[in-house]
PDB file of N, H, CA, C and O in Angstrom:
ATOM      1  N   UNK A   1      31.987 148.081 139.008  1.00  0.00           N
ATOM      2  CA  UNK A   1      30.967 147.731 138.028  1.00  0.00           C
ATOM      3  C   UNK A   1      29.920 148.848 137.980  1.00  0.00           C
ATOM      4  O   UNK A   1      29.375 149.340 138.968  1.00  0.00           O
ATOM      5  N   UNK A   2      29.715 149.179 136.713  1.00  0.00           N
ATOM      6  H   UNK A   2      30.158 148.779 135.911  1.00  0.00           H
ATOM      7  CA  UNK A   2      28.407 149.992 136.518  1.00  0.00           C
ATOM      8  C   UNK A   2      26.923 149.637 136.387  1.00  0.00           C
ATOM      9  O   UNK A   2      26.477 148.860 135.542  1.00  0.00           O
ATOM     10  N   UNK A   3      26.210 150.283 137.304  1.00  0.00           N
ATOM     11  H   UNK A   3      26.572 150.914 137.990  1.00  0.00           H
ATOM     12  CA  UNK A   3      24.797 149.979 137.967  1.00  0.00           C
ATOM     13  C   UNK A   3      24.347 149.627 136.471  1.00  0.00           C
ATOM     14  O   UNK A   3      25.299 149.629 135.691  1.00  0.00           O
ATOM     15  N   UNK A   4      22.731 149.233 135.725  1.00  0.00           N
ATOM     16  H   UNK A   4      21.957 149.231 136.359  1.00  0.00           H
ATOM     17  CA  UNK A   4      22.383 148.675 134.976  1.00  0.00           C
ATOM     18  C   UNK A   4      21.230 150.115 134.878  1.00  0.00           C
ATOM     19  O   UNK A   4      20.988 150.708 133.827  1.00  0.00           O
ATOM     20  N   UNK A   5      20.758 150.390 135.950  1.00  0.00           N
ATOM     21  H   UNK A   5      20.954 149.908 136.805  1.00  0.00           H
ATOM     22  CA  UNK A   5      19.900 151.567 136.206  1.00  0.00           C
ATOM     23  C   UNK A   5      20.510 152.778 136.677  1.00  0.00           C
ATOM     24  O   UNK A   5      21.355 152.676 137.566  1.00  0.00           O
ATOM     25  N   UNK A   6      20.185 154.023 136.173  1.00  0.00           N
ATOM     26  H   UNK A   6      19.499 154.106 135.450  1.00  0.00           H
ATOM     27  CA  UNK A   6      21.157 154.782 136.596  1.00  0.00           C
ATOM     28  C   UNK A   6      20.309 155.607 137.939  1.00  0.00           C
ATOM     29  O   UNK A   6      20.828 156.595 138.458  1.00  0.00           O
ATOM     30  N   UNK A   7      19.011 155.089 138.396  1.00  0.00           N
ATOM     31  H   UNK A   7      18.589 154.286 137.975  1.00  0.00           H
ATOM     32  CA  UNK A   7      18.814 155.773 139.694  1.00  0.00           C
ATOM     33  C   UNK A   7      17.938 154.406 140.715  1.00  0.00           C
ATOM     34  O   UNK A   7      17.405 153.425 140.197  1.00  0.00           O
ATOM     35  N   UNK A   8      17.964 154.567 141.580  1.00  0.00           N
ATOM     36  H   UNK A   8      18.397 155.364 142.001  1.00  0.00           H
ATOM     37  CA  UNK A   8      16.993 153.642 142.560  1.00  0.00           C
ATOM     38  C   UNK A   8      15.843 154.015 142.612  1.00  0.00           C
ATOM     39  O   UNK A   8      15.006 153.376 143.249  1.00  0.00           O
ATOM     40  N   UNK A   9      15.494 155.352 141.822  1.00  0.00           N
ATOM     41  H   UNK A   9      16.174 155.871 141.305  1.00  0.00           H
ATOM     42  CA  UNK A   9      14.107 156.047 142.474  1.00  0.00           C
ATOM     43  C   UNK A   9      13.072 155.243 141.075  1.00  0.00           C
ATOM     44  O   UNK A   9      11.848 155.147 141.159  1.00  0.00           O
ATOM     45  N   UNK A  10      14.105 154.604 139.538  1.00  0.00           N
ATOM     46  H   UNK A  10      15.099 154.682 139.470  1.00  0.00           H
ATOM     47  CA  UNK A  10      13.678 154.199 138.451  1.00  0.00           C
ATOM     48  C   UNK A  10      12.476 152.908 138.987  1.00  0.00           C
ATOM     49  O   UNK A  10      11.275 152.671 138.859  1.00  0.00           O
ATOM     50  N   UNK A  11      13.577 152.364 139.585  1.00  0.00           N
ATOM     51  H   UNK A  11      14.553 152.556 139.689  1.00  0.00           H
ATOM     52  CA  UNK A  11      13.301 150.837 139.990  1.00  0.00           C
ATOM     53  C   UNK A  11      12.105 150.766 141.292  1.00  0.00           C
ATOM     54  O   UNK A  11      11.348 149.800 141.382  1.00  0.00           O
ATOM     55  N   UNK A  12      12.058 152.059 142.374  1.00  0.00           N
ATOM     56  H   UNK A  12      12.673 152.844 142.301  1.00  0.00           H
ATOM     57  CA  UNK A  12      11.129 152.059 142.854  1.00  0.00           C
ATOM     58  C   UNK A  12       9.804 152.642 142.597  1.00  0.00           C
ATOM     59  O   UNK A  12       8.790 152.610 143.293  1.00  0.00           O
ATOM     60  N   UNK A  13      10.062 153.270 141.260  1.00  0.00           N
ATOM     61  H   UNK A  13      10.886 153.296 140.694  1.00  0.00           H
ATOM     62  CA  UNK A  13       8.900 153.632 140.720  1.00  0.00           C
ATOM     63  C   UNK A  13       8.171 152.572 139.864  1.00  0.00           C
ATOM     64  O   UNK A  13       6.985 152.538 139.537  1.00  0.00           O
ATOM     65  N   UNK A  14       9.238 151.662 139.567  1.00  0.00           N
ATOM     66  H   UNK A  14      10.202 151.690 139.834  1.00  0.00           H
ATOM     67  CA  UNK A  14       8.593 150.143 139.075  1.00  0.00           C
ATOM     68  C   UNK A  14       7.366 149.621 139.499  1.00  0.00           C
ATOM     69  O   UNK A  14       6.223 149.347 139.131  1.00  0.00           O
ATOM     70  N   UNK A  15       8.513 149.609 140.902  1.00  0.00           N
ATOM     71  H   UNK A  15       9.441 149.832 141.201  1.00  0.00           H
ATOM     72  CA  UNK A  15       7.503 148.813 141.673  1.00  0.00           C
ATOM     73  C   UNK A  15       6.140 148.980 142.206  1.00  0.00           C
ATOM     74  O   UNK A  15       5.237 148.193 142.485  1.00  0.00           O
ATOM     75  N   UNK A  16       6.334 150.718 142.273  1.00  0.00           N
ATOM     76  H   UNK A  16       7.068 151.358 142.046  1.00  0.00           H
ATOM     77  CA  UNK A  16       4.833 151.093 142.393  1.00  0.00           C
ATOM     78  C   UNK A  16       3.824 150.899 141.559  1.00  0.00           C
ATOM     79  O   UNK A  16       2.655 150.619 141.824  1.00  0.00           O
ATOM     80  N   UNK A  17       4.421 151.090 140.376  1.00  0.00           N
ATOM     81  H   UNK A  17       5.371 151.318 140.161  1.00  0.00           H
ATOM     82  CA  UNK A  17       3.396 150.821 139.148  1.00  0.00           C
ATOM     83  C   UNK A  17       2.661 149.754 139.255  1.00  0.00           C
ATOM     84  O   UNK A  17       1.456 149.678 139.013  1.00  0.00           O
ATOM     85  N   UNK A  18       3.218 149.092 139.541  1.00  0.00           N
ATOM     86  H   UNK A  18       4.196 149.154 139.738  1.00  0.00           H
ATOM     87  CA  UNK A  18       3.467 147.287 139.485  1.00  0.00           C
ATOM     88  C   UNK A  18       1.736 147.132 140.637  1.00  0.00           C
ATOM     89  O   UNK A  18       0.553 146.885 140.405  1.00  0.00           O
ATOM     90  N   UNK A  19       2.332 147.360 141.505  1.00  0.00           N
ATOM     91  H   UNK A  19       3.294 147.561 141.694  1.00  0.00           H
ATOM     92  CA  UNK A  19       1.540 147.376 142.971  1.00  0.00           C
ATOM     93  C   UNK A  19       0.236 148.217 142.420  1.00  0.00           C
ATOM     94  O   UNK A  19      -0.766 147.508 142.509  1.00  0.00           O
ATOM     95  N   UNK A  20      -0.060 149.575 141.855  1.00  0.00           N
ATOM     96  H   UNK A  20       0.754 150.151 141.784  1.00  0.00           H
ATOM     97  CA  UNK A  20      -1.301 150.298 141.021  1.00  0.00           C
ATOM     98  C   UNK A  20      -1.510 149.134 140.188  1.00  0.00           C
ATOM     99  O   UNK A  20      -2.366 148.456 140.756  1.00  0.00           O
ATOM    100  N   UNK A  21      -1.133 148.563 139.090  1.00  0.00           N
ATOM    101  H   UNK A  21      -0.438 149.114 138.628  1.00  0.00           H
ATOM    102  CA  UNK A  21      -1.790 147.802 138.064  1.00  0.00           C
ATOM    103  C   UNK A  21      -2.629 146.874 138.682  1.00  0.00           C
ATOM    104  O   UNK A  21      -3.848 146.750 138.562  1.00  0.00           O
ATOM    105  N   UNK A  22      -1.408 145.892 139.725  1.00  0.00           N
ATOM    106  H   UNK A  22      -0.417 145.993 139.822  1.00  0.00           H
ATOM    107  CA  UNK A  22      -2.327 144.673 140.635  1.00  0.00           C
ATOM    108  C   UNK A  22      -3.222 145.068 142.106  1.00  0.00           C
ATOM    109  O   UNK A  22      -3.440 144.252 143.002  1.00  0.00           O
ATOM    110  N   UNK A  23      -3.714 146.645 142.112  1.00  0.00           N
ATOM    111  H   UNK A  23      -3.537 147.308 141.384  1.00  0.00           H
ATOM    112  CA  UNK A  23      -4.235 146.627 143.105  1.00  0.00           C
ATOM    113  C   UNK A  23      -4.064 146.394 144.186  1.00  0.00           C
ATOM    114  O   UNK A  23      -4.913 146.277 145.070  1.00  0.00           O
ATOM    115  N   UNK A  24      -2.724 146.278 144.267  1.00  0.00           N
ATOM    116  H   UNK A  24      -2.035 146.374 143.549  1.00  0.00           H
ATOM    117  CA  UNK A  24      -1.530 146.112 145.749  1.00  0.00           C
ATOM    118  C   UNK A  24      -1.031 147.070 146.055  1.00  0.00           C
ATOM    119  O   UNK A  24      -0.342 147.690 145.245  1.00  0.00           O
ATOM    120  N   UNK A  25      -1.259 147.597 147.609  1.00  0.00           N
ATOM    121  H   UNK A  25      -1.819 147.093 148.267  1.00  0.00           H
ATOM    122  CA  UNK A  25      -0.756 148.155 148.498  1.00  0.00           C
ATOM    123  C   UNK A  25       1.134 148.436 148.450  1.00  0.00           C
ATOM    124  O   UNK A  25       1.734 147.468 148.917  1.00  0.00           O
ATOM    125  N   UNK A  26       1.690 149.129 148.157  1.00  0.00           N
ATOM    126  H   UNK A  26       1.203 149.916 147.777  1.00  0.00           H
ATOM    127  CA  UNK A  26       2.981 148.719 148.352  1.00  0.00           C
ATOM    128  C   UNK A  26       3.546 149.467 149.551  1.00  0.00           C
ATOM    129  O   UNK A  26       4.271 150.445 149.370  1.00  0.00           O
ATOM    130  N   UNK A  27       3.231 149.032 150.783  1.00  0.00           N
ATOM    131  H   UNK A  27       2.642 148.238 150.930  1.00  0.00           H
ATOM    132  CA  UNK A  27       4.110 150.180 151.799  1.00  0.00           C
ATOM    133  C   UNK A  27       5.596 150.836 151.583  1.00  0.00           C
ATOM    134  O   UNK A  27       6.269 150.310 150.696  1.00  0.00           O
ATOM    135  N   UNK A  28       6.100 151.782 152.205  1.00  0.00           N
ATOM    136  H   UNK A  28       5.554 152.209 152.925  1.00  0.00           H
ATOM    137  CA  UNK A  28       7.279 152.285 152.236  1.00  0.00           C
ATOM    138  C   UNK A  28       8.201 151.124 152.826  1.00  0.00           C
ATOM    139  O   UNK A  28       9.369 151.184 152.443  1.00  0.00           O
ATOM    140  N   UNK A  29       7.899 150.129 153.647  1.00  0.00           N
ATOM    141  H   UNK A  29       6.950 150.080 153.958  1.00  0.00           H
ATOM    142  CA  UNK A  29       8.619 149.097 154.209  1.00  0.00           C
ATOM    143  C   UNK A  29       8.641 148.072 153.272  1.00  0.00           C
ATOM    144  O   UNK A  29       9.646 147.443 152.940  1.00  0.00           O
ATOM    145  N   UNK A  30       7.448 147.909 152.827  1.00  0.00           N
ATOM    146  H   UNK A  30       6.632 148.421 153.096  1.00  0.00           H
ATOM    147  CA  UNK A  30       7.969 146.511 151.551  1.00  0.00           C
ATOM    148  C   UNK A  30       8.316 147.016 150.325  1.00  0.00           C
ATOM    149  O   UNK A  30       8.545 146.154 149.477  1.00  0.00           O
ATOM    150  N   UNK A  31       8.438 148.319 149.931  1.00  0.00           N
ATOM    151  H   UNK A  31       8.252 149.020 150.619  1.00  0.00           H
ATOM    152  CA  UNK A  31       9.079 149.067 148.664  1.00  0.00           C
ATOM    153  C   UNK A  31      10.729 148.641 149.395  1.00  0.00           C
ATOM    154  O   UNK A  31      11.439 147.881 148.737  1.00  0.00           O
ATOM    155  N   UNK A  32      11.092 149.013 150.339  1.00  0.00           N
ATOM    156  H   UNK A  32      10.516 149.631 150.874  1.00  0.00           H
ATOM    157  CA  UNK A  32      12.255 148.565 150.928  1.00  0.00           C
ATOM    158  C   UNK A  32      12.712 147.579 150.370  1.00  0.00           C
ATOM    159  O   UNK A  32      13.415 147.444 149.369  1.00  0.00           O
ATOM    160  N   UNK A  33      12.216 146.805 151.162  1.00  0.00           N
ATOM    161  H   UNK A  33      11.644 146.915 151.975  1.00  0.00           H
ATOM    162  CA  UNK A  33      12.533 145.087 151.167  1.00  0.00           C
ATOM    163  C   UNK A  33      12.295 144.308 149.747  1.00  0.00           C
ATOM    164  O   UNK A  33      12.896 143.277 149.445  1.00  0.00           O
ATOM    165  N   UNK A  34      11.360 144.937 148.954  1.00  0.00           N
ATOM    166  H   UNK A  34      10.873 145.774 149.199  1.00  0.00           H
ATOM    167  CA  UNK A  34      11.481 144.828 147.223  1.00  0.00           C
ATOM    168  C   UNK A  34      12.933 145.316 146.733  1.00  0.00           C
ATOM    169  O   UNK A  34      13.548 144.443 146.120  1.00  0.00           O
ATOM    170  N   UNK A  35      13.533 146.424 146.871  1.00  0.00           N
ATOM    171  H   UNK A  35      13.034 147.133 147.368  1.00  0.00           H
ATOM    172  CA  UNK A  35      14.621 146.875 146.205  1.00  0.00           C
ATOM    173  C   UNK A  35      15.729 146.021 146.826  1.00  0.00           C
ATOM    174  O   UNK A  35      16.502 145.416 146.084  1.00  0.00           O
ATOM    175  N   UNK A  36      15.816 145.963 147.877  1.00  0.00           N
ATOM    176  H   UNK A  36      15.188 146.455 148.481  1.00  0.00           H
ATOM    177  CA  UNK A  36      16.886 144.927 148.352  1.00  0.00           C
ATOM    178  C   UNK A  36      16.973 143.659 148.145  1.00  0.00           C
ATOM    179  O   UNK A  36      18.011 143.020 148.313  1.00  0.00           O
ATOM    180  N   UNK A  37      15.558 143.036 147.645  1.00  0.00           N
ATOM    181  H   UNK A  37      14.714 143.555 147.509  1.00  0.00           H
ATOM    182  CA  UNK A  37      15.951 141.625 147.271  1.00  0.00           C
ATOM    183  C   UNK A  37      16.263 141.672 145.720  1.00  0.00           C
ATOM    184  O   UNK A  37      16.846 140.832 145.035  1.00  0.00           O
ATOM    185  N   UNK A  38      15.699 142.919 145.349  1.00  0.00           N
ATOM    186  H   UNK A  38      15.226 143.601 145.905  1.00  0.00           H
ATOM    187  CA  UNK A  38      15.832 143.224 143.595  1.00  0.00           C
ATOM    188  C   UNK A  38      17.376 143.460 143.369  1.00  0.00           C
ATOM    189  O   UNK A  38      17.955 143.068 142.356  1.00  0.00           O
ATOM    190  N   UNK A  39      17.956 144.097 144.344  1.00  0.00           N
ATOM    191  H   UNK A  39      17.485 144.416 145.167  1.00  0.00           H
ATOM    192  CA  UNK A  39      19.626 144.199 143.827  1.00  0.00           C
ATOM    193  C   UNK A  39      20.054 143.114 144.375  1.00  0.00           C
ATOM    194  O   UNK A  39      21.038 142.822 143.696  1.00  0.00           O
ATOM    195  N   UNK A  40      19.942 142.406 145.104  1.00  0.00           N
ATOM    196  H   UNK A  40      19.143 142.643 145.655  1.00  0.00           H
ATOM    197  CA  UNK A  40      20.571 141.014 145.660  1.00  0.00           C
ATOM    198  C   UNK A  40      20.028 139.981 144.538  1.00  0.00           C
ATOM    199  O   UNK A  40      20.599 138.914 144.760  1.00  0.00           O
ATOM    200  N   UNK A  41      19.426 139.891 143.763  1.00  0.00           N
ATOM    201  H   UNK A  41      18.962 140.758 143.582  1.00  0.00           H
ATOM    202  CA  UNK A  41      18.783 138.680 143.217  1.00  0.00           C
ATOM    203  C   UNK A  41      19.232 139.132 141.926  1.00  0.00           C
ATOM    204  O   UNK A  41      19.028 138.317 141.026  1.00  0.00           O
ATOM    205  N   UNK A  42      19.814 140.263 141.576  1.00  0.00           N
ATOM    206  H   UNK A  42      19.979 140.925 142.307  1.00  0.00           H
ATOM    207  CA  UNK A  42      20.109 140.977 140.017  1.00  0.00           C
ATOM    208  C   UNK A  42      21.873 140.693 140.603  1.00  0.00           C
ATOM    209  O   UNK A  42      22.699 140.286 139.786  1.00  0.00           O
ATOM    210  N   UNK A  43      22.209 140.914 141.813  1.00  0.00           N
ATOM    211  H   UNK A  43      21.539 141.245 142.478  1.00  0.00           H
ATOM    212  CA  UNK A  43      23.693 140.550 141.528  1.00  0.00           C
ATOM    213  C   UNK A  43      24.010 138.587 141.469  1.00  0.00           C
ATOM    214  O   UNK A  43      24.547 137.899 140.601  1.00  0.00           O
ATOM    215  N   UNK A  44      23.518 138.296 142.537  1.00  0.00           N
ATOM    216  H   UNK A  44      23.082 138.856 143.242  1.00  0.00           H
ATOM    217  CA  UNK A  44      23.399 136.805 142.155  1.00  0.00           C
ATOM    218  C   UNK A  44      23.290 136.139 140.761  1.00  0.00           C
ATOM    219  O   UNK A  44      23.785 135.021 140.619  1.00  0.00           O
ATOM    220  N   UNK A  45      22.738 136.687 139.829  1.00  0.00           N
ATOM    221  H   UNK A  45      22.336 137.595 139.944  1.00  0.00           H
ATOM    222  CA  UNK A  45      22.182 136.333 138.572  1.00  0.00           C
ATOM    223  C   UNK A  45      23.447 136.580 137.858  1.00  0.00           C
ATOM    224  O   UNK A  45      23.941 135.678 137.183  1.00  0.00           O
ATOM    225  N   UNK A  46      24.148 138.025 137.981  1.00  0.00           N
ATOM    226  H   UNK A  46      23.747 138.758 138.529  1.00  0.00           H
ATOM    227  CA  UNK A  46      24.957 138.276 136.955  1.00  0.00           C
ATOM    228  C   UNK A  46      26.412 138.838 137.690  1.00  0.00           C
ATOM    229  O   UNK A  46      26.922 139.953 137.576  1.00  0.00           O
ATOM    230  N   UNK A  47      26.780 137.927 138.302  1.00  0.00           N
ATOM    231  H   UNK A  47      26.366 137.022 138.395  1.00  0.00           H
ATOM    232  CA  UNK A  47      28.088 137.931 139.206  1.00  0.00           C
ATOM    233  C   UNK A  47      28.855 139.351 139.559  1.00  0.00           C
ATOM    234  O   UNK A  47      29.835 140.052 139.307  1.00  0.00           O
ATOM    235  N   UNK A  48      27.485 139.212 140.443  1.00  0.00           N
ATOM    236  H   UNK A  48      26.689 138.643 140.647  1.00  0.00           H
ATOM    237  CA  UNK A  48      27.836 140.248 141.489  1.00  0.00           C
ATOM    238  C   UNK A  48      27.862 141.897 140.653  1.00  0.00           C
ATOM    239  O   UNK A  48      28.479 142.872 141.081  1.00  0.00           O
ATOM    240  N   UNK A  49      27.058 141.861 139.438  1.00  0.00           N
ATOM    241  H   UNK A  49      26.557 141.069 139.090  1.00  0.00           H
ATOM    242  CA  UNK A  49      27.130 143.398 139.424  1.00  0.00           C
ATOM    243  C   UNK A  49      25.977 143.951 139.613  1.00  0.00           C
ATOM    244  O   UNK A  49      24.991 143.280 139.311  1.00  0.00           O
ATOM    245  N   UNK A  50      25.795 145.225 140.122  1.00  0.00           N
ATOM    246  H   UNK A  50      26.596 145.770 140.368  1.00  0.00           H
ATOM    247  CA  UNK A  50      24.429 146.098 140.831  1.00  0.00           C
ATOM    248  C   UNK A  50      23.538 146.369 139.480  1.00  0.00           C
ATOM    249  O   UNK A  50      23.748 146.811 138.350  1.00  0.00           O
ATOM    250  N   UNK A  51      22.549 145.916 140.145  1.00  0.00           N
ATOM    251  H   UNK A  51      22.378 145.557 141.063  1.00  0.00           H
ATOM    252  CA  UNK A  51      21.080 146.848 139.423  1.00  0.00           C
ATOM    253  C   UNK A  51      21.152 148.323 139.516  1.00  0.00           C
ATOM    254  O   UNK A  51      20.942 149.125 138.606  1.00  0.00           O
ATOM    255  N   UNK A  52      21.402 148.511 140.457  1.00  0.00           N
ATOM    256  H   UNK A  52      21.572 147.859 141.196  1.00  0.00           H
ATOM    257  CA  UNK A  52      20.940 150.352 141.203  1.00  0.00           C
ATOM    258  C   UNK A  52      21.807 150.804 141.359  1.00  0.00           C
ATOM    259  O   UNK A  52      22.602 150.328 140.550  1.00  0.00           O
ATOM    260  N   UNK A  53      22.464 151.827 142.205  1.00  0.00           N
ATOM    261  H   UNK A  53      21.818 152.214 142.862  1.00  0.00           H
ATOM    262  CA  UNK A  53      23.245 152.705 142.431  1.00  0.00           C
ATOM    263  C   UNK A  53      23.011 152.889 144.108  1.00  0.00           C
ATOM    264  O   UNK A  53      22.896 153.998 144.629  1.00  0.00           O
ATOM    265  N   UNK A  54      22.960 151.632 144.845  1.00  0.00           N
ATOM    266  H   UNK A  54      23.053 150.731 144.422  1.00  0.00           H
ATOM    267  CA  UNK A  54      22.404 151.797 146.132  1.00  0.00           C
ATOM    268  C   UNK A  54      23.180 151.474 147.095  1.00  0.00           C
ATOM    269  O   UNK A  54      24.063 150.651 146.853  1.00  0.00           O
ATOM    270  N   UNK A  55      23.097 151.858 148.017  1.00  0.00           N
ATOM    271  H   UNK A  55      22.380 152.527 148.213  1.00  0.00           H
ATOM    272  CA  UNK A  55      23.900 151.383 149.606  1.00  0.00           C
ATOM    273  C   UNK A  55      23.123 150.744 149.989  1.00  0.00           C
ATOM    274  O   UNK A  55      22.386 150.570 149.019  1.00  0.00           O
ATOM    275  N   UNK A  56      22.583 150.021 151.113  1.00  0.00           N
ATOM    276  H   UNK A  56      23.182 150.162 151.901  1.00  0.00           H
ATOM    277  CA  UNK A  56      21.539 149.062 151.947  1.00  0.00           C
ATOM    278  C   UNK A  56      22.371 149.544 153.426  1.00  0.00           C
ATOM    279  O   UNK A  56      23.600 149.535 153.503  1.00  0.00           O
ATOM    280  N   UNK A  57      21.670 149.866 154.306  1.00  0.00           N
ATOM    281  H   UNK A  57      20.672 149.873 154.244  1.00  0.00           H
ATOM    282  CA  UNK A  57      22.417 150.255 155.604  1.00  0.00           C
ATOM    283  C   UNK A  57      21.197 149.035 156.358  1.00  0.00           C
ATOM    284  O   UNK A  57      20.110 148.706 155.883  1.00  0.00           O
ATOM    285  N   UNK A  58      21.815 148.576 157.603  1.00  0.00           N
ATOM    286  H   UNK A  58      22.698 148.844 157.989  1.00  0.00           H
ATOM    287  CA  UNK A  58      21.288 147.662 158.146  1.00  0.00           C
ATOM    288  C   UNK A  58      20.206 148.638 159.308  1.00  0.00           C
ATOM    289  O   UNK A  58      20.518 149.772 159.670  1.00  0.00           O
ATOM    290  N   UNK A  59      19.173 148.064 159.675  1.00  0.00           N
ATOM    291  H   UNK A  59      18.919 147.143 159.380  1.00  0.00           H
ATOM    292  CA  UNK A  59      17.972 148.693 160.740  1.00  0.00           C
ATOM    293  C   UNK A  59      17.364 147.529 161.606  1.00  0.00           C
ATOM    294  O   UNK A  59      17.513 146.416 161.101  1.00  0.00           O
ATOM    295  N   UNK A  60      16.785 147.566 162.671  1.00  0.00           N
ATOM    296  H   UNK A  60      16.664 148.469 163.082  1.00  0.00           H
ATOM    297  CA  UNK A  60      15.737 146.796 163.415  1.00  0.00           C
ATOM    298  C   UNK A  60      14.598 146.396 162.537  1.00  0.00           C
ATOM    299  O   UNK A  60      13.750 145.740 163.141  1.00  0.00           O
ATOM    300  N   UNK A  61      14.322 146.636 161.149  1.00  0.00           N
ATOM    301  H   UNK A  61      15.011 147.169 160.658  1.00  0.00           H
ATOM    302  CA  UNK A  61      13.413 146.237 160.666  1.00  0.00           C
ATOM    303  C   UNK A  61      13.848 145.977 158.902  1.00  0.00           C
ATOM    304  O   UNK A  61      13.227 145.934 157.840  1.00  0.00           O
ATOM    305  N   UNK A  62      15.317 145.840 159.359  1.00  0.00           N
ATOM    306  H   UNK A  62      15.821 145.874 160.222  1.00  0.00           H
ATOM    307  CA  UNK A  62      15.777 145.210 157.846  1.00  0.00           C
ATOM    308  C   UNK A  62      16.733 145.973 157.333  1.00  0.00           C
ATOM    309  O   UNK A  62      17.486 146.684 157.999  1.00  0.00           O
ATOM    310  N   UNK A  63      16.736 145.849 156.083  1.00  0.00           N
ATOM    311  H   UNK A  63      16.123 145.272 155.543  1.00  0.00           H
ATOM    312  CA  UNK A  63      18.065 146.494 155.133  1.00  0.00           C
ATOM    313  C   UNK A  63      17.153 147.753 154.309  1.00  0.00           C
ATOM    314  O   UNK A  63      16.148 147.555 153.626  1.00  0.00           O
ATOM    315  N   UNK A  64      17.726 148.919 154.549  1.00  0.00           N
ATOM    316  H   UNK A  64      18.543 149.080 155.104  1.00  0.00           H
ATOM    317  CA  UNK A  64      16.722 150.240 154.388  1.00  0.00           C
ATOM    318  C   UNK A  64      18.174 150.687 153.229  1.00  0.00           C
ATOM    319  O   UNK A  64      19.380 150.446 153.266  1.00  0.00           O
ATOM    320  N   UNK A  65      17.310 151.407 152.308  1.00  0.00           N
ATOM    321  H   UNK A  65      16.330 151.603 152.278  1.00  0.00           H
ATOM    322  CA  UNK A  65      18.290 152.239 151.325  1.00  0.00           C
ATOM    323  C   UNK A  65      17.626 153.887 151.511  1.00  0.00           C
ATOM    324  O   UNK A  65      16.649 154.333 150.909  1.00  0.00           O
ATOM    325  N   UNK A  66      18.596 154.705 152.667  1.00  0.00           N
ATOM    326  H   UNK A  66      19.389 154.343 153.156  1.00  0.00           H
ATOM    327  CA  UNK A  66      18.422 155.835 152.779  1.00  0.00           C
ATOM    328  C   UNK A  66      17.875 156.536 152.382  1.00  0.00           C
ATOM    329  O   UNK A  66      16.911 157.109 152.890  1.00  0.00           O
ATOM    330  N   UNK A  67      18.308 156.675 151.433  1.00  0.00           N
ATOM    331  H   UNK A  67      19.091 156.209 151.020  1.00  0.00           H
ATOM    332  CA  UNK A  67      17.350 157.986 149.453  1.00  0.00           C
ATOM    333  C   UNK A  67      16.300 157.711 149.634  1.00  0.00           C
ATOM    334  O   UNK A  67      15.550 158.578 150.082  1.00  0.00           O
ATOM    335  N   UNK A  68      15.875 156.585 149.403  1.00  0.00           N
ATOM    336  H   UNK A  68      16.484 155.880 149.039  1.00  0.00           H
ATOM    337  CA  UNK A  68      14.443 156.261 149.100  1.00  0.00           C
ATOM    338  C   UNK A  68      13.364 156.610 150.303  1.00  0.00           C
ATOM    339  O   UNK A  68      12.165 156.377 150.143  1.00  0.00           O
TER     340      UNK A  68
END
């Protein structure tokens, strides 16, 4: 299946925006944990195909996408 976005850096630049508009902090750890529930909650929705173009590798402090 083909991603919907053609980079991860699109979707984490979202989120920053997002976080500047509302005056929220977005750490490098919850920019993380945003993109991973964002492609898990975008494949759930639409059976199982990716938002991003991402791997998720597992860590002591969660599911990290390398690139980013």
């Amino acid at each position: 299946m083909t991603p919907i976005v053609s980079s991860t850096f699109d979707i984490a630049h979202w989120f920053l925006q997002r976080g500047e508009l509302g005056r929220v902090f977005v750490s490098p750890l919850k920019l993380q944990r945003l993109l991973y529930l964002a492609q898990a909650n975008y494949a759930r929705r639409h059976d199982g195909a990716p938002l991003m173009p991402s791997l998720f590798v597992v860590s002591e402090v969660g599911p990290l996408e390398p690139n980013i």
